[in-house]
C-alpha positions as CSV (number, residue, x, y, z in Angstrom):
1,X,114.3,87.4,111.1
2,X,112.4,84.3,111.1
3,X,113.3,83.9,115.0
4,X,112.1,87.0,116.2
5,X,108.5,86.3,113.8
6,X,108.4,83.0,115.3
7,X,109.2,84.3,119.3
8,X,106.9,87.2,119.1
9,X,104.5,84.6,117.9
10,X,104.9,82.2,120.9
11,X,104.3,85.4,123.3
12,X,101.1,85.9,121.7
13,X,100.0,82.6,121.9
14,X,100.9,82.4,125.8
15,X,99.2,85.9,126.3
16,X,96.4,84.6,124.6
17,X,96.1,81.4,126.9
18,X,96.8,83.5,129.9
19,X,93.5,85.4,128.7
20,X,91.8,82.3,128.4
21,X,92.7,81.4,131.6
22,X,91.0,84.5,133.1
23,X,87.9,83.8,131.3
24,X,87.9,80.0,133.1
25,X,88.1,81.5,136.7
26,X,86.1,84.3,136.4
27,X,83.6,84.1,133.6
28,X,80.2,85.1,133.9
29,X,79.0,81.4,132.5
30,X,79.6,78.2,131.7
31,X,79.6,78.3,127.8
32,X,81.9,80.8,128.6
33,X,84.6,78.4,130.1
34,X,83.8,76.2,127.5
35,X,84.8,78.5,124.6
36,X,87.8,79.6,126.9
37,X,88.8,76.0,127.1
38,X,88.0,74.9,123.4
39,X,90.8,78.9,122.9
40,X,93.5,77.3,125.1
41,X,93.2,74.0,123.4
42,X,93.2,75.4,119.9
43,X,96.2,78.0,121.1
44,X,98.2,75.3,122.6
45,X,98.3,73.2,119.8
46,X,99.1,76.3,117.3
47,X,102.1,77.4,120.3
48,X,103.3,73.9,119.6
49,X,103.8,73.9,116.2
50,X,105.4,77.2,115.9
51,X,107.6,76.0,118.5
52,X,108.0,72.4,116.2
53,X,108.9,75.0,113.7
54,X,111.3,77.0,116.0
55,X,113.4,74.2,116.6
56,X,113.1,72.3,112.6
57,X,111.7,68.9,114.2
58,X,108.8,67.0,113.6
59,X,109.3,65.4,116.9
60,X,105.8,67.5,118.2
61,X,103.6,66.2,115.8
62,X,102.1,63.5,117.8
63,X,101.6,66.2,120.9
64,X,99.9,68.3,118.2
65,X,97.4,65.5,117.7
66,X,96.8,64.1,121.4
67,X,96.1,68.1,122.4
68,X,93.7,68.1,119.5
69,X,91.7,65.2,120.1
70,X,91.9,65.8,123.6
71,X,90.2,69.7,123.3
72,X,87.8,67.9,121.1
73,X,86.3,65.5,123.9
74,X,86.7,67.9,126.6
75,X,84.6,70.3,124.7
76,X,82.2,68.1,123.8
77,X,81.6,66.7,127.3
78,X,81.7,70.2,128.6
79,X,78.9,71.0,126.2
80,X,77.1,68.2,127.0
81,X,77.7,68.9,130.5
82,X,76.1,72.6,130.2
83,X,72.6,71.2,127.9
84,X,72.1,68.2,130.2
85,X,73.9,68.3,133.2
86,X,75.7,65.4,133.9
87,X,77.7,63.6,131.0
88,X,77.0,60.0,131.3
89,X,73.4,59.4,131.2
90,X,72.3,57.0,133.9
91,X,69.4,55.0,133.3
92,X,67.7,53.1,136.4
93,X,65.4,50.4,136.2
94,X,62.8,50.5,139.1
């Protein structure tokens, strides 16, 4: 019983990343692919654990927190990205 919970919840997961994915390559605009991006992160890291849980490890754990603090960044140098336009600020001195 708790297999098939846990598989039909892994489909979902993927078919929620797939849709994700779609909103990346063709959403109307940027904040947009950010949100989609910030979903796949936040999907992928839920997929993992139920897939830790699938096989009764604790091996994953680690992956759960690289993905996590790696959807973190991204997303906040996308957003940065989108309000300023470029992510590192480059000062010049004339």
């Amino acid at each position: 019983m708790i297999e098939t919970i846990l598989t039909i919840s892994l489909s979902l997961f993927c078919l929620a990343i797939l849709l994700a994915l779609y909103r990346i390559i063709w959403g109307p605009s940027m904040p947009d692919r950010v949100v989609a991006l910030d979903m796949i992160g936040v999907n992928l890291i839920s997929g993992v654990a139920v897939f830790s849980v699938a096989l009764n490890t604790h091996a994953f754990l680690e992956v759960i927190l690289i993905v996590g603090i790696l959807a973190f960044i991204s997303t906040i140098a996308f957003a940065r990205f989108v309000e300023r336009g470029d992510i590192v600020e480059h000062k010049r001195n004339y």
